[in-house]
C-alpha positions in Angstrom: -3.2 13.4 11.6 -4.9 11.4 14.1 -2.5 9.1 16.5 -4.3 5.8 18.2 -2.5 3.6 20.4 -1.9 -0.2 18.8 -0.1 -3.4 20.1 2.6 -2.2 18.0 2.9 1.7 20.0 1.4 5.0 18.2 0.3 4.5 14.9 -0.9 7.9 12.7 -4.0 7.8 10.4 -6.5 10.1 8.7 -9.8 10.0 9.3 -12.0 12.2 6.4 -15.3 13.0 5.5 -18.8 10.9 6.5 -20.6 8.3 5.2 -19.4 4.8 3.7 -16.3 3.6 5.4 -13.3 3.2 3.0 -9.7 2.3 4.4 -6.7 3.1 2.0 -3.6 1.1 2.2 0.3 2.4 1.0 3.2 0.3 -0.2 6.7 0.0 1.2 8.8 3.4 1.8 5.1 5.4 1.6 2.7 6.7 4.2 -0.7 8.0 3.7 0.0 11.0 1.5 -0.4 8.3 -1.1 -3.8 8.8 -1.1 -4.4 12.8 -0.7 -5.6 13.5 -4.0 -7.7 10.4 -4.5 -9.9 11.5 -0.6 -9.9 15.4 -2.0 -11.1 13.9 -5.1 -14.0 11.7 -3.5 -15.0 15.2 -1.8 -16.6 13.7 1.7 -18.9 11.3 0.3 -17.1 8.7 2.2 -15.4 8.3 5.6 -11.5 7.7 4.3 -9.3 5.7 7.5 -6.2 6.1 6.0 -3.2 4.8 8.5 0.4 5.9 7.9 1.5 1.8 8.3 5.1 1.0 9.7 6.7 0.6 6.3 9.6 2.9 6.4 8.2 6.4 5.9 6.8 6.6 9.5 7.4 9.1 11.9 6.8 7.1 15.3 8.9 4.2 15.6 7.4 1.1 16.9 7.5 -2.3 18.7 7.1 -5.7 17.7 6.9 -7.7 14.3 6.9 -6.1 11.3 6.5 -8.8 9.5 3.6 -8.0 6.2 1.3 -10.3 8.1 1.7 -8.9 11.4 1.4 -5.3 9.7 -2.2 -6.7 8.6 -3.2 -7.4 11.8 -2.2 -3.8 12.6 -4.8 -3.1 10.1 -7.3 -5.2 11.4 -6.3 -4.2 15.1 -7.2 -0.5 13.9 -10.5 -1.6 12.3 -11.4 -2.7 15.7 -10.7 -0.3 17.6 -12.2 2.7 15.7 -15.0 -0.1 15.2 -14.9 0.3 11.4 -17.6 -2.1 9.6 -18.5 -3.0 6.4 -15.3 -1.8 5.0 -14.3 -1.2 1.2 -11.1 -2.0 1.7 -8.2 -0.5 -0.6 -4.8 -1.2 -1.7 -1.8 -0.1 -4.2 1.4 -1.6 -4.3 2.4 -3.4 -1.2 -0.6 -2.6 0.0 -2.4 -4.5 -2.4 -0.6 -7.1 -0.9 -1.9 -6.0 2.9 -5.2 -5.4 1.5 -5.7 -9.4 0.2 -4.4 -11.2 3.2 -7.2 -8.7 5.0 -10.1 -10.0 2.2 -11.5 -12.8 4.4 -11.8 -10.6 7.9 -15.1 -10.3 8.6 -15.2 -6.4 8.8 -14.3 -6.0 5.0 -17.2 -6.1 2.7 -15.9 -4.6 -0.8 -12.1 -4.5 -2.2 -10.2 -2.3 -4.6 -6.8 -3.9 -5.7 -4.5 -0.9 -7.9 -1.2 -2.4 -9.4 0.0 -4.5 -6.3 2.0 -7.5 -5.2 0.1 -10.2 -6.1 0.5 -14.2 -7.1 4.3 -15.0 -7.3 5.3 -10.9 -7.7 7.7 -10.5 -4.7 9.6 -9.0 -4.5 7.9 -6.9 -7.0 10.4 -5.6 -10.0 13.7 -3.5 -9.7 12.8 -1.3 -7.1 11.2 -4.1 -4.6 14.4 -6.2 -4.9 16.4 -3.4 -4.3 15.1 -2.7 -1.3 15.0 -6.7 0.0 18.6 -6.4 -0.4 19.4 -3.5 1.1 17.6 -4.8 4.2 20.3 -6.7 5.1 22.9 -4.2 5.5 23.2 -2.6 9.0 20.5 0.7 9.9 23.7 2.7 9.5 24.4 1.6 6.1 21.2 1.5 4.9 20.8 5.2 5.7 24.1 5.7 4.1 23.1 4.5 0.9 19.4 6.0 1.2 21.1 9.4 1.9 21.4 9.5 -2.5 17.4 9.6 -2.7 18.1 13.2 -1.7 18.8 13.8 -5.1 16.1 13.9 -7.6 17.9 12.2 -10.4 18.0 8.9 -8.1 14.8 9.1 -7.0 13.7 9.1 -10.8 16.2 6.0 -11.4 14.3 2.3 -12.0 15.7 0.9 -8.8 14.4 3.2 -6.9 10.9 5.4 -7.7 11.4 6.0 -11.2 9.1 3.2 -12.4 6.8 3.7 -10.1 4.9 7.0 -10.3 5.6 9.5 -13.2 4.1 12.8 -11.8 4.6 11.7 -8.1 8.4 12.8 -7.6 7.2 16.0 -4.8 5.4 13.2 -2.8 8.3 10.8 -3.1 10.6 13.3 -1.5 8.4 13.9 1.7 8.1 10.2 2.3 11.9 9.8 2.5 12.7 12.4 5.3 11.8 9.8 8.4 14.6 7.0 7.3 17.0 9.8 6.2 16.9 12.0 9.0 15.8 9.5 12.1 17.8 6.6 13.5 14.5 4.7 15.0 13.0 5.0 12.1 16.1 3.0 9.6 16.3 0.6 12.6 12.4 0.2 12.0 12.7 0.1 8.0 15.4 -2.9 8.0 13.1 -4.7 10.7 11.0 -4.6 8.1 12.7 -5.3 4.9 14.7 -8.3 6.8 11.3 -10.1 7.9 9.9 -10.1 4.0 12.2 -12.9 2.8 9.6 -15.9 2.8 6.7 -13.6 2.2 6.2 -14.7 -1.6 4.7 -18.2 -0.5 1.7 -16.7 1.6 1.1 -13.8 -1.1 0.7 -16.6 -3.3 -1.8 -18.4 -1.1 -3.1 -14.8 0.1 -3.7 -14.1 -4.2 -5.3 -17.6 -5.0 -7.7 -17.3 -1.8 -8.8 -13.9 -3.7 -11.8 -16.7 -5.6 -13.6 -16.9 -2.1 -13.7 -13.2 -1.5 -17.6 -12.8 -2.7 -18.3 -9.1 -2.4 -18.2 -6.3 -5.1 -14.3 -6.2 -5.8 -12.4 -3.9 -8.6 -9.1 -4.1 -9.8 -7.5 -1.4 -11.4 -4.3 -1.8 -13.0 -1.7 0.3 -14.8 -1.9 -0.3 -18.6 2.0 0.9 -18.3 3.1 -0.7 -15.3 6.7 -2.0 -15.1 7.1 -3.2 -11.3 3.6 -5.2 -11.6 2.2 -7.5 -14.4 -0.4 -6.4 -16.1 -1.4 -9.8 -16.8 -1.5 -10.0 -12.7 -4.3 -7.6 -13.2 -6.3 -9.8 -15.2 -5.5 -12.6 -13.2 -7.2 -11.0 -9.8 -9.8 -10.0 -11.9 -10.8 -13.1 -12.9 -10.4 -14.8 -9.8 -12.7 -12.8 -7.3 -16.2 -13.9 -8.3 -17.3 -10.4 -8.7 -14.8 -8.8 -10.1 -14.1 -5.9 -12.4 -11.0 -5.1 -14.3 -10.0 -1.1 -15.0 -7.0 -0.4 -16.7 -5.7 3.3 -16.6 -3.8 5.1 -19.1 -0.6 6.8 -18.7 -0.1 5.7 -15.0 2.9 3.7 -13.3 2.0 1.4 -10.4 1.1 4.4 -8.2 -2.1 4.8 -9.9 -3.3 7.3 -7.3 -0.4 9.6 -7.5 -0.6 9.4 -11.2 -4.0 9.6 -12.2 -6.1 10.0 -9.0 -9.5 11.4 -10.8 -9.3 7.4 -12.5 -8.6 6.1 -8.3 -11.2 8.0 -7.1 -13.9 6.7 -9.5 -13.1 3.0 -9.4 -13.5 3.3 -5.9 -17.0 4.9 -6.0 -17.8 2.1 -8.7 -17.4 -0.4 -5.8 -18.7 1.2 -3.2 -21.9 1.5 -5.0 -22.2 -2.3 -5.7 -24.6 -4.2 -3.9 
């Protein structure tokens, strides 16, 4: 992992292969091991930026407002300053969400949406409202009651990963070790989850702005997803002007955990648009 220097402190990111620039966005609780298989899979035809975002399953704490807009102008800060330009620009889960308040930055030319927040979904299902409400207990407590995601059996449980990745339970493990075993890094997490309370209004605004976004755009969706609507999907689909709709087979919302061969080529569908 690479570490640049943001307003925010020391932020981590990948930086892979050559060649096209993609940046891949992760959800709430996730860092950028989301995306592992997908980049292996896309074998170095592309440059994959892939930041671990301050979302709860980062190692450095940081500074400042963790609000989800301020974390997409982290986003846009790093595009910046690694000088990143004519960006495919992809998101799953929350990132989805990260991913469409970025559409209208200049820098971003395409954009992959996979099962995300989108339109009035937020927080998104069991395990989003879970976590909204345990953002108002104290750091301690929240670690407390995160300490029972050591076992597997939770994990698996619908409030919690369960409905969100079926094959993805090894990565889910690794991306819980920061809030369970460092005190920054719970203090950073309930930031976080205490500052997304009147988020749904601009991801509504954020979704419907998605009809001015006039580059090559897919959106792939879970045909089994439980957290987010499937008609959501359809929805996104319709409303960028150049959009294309992919539904995936025997996938939960992480789509690139699940079935990263079917992440992989949706991307390389859109970055071959013109």
């Amino acid at each position: 992992m690479a570490e640049i220097e943001l307003s925010c402190g020391v932020l981590e990111y990948s930086d892979r292969g050559s060649g096209p620039v993609v940046v891949l966005l992760h959800g709430l609780l996730m860092d950028s091991s989301l995306w592992d298989a997908t980049v292996e899979l896309l074998g170095g035809e592309y440059r994959c930026v892939v930041p671990t975002l301050p979302l709860g399953a980062h190692r450095i704490p940081v500074t400042g407002d963790l609000s989800l807009p301020a974390i997409a102008g982290l986003v846009r800060e790093l595009l910046v300053r690694l000088d990143l330009r004519d960006v495919t620009l992809v998101g799953n889960d929350t990132g989805g969400a990260l991913a469409q308040l970025l559409a209208q930055d200049e820098r971003v030319a395409r954009i992959v949406l996979a099962s995300c927040d989108a339109f009035d979904n937020f927080p998104p299902g069991l395990t989003g409202k879970t976590l909204v409400s345990l953002g108002k207990l104290s750091p301690g407590l929240f670690g407390a009651f995160m300490q029972q995601m050591r076992v597997r059996l939770v994990r698996r449980l619908p409030i919690s990963f369960g409905w969100l990745t079926k094959r993805g339970d090894a990565v889910v493990r690794e991306w819980i070790r920061p809030v369970l075993g460092r005190p920054e890094i719970r203090r950073d997490a309930v930031r976080m989850l205490r500052s997304l309370g009147g988020f749904r209004v601009e991801l509504e605004q954020a979704s419907a702005a998605m009809a001015r976004f006039d580059g090559p755009a897919v959106v792939v969706w879970a045909a089994e997803d439980r957290v987010m609507p499937v008609e959501h999907g359809r929805r996104l689909a319709e409303l960028l002007p150049r959009g294309k709709l992919v539904e995936v087979a025997d996938s939960y919302t992480l789509i690139p955990l699940d079935r990263p061969a079917e992440m992989a080529s949706a991307i390389r569908l859109v970055c071959d648009s013109r």
